[in-house]
C-alpha positions as CSV (number, residue, x, y, z in Angstrom):
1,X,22.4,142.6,44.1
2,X,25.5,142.2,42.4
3,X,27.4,139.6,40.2
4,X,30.3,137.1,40.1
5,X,32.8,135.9,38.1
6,X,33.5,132.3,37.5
7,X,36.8,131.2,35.9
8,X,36.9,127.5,34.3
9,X,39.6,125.0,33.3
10,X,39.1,125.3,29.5
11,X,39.5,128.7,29.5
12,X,35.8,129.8,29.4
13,X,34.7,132.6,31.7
14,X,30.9,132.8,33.3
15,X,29.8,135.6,34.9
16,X,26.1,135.1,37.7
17,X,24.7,138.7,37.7
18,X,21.9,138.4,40.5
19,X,18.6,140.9,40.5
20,X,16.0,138.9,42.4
21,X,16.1,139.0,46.1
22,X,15.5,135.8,48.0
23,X,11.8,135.7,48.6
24,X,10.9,137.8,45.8
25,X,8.8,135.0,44.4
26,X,6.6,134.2,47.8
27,X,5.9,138.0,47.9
28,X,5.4,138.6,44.2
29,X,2.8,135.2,44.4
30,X,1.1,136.7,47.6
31,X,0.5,140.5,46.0
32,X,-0.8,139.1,43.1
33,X,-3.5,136.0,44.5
34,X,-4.7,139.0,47.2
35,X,-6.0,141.0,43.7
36,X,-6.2,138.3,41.3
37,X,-8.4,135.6,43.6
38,X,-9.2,137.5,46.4
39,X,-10.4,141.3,45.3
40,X,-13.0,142.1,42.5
41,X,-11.6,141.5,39.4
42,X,-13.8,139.3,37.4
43,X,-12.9,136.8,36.2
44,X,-10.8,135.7,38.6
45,X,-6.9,135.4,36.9
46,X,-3.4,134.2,38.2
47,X,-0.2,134.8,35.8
48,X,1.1,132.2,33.3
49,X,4.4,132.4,35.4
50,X,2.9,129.8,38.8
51,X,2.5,127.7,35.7
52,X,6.0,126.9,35.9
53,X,6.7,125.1,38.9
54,X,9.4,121.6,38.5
55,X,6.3,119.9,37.2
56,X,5.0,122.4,35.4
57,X,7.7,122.6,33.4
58,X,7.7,119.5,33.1
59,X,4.4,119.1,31.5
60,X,4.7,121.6,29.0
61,X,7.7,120.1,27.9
62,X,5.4,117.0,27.0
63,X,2.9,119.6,25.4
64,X,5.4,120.9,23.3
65,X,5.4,116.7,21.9
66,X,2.0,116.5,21.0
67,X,0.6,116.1,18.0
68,X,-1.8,119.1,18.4
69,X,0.9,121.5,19.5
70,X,2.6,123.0,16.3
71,X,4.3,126.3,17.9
72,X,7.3,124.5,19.1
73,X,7.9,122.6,15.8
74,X,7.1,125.8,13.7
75,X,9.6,127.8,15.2
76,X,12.3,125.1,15.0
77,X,11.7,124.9,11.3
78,X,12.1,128.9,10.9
79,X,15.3,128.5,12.9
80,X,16.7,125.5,11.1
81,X,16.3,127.1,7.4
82,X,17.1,130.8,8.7
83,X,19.2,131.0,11.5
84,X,22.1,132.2,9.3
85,X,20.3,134.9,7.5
86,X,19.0,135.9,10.8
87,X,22.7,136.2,12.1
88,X,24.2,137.4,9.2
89,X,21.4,140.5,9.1
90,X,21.3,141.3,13.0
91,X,25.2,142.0,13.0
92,X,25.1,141.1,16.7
93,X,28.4,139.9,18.5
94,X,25.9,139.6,21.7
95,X,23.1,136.9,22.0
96,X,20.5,137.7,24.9
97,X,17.8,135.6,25.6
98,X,15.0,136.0,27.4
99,X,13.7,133.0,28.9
100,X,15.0,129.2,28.8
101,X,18.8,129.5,27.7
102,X,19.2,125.3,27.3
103,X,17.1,124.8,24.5
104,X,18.2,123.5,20.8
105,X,17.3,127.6,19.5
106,X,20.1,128.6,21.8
107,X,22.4,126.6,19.9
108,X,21.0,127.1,16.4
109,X,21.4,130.7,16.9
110,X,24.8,130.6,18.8
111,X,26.0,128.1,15.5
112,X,25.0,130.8,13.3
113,X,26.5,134.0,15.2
114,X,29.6,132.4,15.8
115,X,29.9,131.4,12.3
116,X,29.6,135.0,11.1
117,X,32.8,135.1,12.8
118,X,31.9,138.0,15.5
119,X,30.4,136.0,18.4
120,X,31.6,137.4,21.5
121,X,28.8,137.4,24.1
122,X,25.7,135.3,25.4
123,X,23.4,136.4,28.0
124,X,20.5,133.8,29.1
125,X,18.3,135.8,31.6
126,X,16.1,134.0,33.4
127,X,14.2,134.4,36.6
128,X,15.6,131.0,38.2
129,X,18.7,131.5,39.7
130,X,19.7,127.6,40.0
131,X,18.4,127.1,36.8
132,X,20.3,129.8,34.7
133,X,23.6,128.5,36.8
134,X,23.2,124.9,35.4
135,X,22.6,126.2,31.8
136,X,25.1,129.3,31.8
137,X,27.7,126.8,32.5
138,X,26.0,124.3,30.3
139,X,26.5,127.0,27.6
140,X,30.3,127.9,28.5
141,X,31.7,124.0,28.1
142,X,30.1,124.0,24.7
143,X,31.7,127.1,23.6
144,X,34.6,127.4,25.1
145,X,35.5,130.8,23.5
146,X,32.7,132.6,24.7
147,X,32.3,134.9,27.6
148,X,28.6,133.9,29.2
149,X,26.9,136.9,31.4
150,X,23.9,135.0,33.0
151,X,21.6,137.8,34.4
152,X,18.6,136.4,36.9
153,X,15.6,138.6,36.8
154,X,12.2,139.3,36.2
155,X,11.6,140.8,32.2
156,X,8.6,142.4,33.9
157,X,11.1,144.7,36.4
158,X,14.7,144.1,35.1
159,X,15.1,144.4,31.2
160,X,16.8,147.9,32.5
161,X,19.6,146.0,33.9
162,X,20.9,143.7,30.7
163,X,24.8,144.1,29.9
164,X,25.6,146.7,28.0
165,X,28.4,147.4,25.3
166,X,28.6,145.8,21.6
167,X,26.4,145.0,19.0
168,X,23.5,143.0,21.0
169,X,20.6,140.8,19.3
170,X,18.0,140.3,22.1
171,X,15.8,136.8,21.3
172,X,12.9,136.1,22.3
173,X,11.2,133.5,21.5
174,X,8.8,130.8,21.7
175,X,5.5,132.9,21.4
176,X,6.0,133.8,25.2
177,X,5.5,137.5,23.7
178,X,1.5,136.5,23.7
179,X,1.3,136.2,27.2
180,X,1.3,139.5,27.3
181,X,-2.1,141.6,26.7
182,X,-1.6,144.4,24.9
183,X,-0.7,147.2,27.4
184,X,1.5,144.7,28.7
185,X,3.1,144.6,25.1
186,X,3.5,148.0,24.7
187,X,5.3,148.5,28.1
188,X,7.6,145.8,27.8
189,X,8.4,147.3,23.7
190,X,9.0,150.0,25.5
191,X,11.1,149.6,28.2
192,X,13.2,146.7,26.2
193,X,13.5,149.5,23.6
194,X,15.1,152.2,25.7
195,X,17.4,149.9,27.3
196,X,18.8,149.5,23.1
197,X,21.7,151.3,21.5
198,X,21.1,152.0,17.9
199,X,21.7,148.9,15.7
200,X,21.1,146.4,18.2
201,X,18.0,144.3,17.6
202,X,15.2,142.0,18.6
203,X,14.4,138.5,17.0
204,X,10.5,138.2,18.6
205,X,8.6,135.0,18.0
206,X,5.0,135.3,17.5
207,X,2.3,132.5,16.8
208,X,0.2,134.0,13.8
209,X,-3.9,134.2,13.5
210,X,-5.1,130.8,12.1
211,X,-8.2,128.2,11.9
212,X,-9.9,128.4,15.1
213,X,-10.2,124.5,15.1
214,X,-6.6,124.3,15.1
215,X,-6.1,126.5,17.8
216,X,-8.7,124.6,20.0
217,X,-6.8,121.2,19.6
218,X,-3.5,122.7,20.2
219,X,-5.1,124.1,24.5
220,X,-7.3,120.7,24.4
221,X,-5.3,117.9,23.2
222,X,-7.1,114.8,23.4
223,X,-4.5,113.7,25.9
224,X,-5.5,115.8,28.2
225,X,-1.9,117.0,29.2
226,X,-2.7,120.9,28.8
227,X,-5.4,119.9,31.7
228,X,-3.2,118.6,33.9
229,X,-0.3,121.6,32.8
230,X,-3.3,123.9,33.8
231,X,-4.4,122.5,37.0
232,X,-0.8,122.3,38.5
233,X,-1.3,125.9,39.3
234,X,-3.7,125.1,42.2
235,X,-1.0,122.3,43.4
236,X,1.2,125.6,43.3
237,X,-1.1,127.4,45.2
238,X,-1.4,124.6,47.6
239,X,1.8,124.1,48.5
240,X,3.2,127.3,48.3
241,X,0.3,129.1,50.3
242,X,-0.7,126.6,52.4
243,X,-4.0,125.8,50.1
244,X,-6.6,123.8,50.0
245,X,-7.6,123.4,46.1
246,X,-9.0,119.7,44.8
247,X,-7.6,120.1,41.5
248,X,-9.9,117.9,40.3
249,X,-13.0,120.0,41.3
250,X,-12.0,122.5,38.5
251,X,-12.2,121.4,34.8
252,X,-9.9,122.7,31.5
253,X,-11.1,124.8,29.3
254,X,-9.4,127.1,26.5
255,X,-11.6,128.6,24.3
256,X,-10.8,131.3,21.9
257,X,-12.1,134.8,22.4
258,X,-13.1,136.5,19.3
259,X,-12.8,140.1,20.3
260,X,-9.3,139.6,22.3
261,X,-8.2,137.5,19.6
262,X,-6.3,135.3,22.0
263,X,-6.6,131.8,23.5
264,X,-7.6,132.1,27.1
265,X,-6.6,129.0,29.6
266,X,-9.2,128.1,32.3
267,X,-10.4,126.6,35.3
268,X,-14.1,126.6,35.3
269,X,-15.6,125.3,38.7
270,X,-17.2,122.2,38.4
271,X,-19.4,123.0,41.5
272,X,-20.4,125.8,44.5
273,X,-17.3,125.5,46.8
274,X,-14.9,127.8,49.2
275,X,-11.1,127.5,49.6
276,X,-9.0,128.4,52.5
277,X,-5.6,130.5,52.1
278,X,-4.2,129.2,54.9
279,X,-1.1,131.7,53.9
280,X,-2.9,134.5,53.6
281,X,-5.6,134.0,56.1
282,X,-8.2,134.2,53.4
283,X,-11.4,132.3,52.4
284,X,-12.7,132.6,48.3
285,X,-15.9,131.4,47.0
286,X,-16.5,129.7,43.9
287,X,-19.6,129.5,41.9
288,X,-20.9,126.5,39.6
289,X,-19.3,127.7,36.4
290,X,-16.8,130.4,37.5
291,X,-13.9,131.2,35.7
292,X,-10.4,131.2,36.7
293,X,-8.0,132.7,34.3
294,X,-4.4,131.2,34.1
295,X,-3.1,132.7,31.0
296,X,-4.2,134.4,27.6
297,X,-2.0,133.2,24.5
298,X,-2.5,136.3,21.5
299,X,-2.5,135.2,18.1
300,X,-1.1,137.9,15.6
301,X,-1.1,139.5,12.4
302,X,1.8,140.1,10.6
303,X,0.9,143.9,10.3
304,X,-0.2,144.2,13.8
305,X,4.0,142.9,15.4
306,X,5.5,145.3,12.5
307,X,3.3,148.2,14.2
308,X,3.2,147.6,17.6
309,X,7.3,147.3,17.2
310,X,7.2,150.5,15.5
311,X,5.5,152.4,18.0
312,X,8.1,151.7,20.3
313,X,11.0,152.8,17.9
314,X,11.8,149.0,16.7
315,X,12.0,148.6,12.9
316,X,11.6,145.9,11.3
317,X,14.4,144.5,9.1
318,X,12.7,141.0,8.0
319,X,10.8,138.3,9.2
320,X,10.5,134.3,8.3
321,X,7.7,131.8,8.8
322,X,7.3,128.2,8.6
323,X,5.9,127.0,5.0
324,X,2.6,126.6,6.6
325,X,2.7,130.4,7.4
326,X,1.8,129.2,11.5
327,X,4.6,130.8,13.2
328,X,6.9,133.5,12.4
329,X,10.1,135.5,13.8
330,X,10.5,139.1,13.0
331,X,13.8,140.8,13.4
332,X,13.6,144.2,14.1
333,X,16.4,147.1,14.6
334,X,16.4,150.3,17.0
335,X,17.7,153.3,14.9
């Protein structure tokens, strides 16, 4: 692995830093349907990530649109009333971001560093290497004065590897934290935390604990685009493994587990049926009824993101919310 500098006419500098291997992906997808789909576990559970395919992504786009969905929305509010303070109190002269480095937050946040004066630095990381190229550079015509260090890889391997050196804010954002069950969480505090120099800080977006209703009609619009955003992961599978899922033999559901306190995506069987791996050389029966997991989304308490920051040696210097109190964005501080 190693990176590259890219020189431009207006003066702007990008540099590709490059930590996933081509194939990584296939291989990562194969490990992970052999335990999820084709071993014991019950139920049986794929990660959120084969959600994002071209159309995938596509499709959640759209969700973010709906009337139902309010996370999106709720975290653009925060941002548009508090970006500055958020600046002005992280002290950062480095944005990182993990995930989608294209999106209007990017800019509201590079607005507000930059007008602090001390904007040196952004770092989009992102697992898509063509992706993060288009948007890096995307970035570096809009602001010509910054240097851009685009780093692909996998938060769940490389947070290790993010640039060092100045004052760094690390965002991430859009709820994506929830994903995450909680030992997930704690590792990834964890390991994000000892990559951190003291005063460099996190700005972590989390969707907060709220009327169950609401949380039903935001994974079950009446639309029924979170269905077909759900069952894209078995055209994934399909294509990618050489398949044979009828999406349309598995029906959306995601209900909200009490104990868990999350939202938990699903593809329930809608009758007895067996599907060839072709990739994998692999057969797996489903039951009438049986579950496929895609992805948990944890709601939070306020208390709960302050302490499981702390226990990883992230303080936390303030946090904001929407006026409806749906949505908030802590900025913590290593010490």
């Amino acid at each position: 692995m190693g990176s590259v500098g890219l020189g431009r006419r207006d003066g702007s500098s990008v540099t590709m830093e490059v930590h996933v291997r081509p194939g990584d992906a296939q291989r990562t997808l194969r490990a992970e349907v052999l335990a999820g789909l084709c071993g014991e576990r019950k139920p049986r559970e794929l990660s959120p990530r084969w959600l994002y395919d071209e159309r995938g992504s596509q499709l959640f786009e759209e969700i973010t649109r709906l009337p139902e969905y309010y996370p999106t929305r709720c975290e653009r509010e925060i941002l548009l009333a508090h970006a500055g303070d958020m600046a002005r109190a992280s002290g950062a002269d480095t944005l990182i971001e993990l995930g989608s480095g294209s999106s209007e937050k990017t800019r509201l946040l590079l607005d507000a560093l930059r007008e602090t004066g001390r904007l040196m630095r952004f770092v989009p990381f992102d697992v898509s290497e063509a992706f993060l190229r288009q948007s890096a550079e995307a970035v570096a015509s809009e602001y010509p004065e910054l240097h851009v260090h685009a780093v692909v890889g996998d938060f769940g391997r490389h947070l290790g590897r993010l640039p060092r050196g100045g004052r760094r804010l690390v965002a991430f954002l859009g709820g994506t934290i929830g994903n995450l069950k909680p030992p997930e969480r704690a590792r990834f505090y964890a390991e994000l935390a000892a990559g951190l120099s003291p005063g460099d800080g996190l700005l972590l977006g989390t969707d907060l604990l709220k009327c169950r209703k609401r949380l039903f009609a935001a994974y079950n619009d009446r639309a029924g685009v979170t269905a077909l955003f759900n069952r894209n992961v078995l055209n994934v599978l399909n294509r990618e493994l050489g398949a044979d899922f009828n999406p349309e033999a598995f029906e959306h559901l995601a209900p909200f587990d009490e104990e868990n306190e999350w939202v938990e995506m699903q593809l329930i069987s809608t009758r007895p049926q067996t599907v060839l791996l072709r990739a994998l050389e692999r057969y797996v029966n489903f039951a009438e009824g049986e579950v496929l997991r895609t992805e948990v989304s944890c709601k939070f308490r306020v208390e709960q993101v302050e302490a499981e920051l702390a226990a990883a040696g992230l303080h936390l210097v303030e946090r904001w919310t929407d006026a409806a109190g749906d949505f908030a964005l802590s900025l913590a501080r290593k010490r």
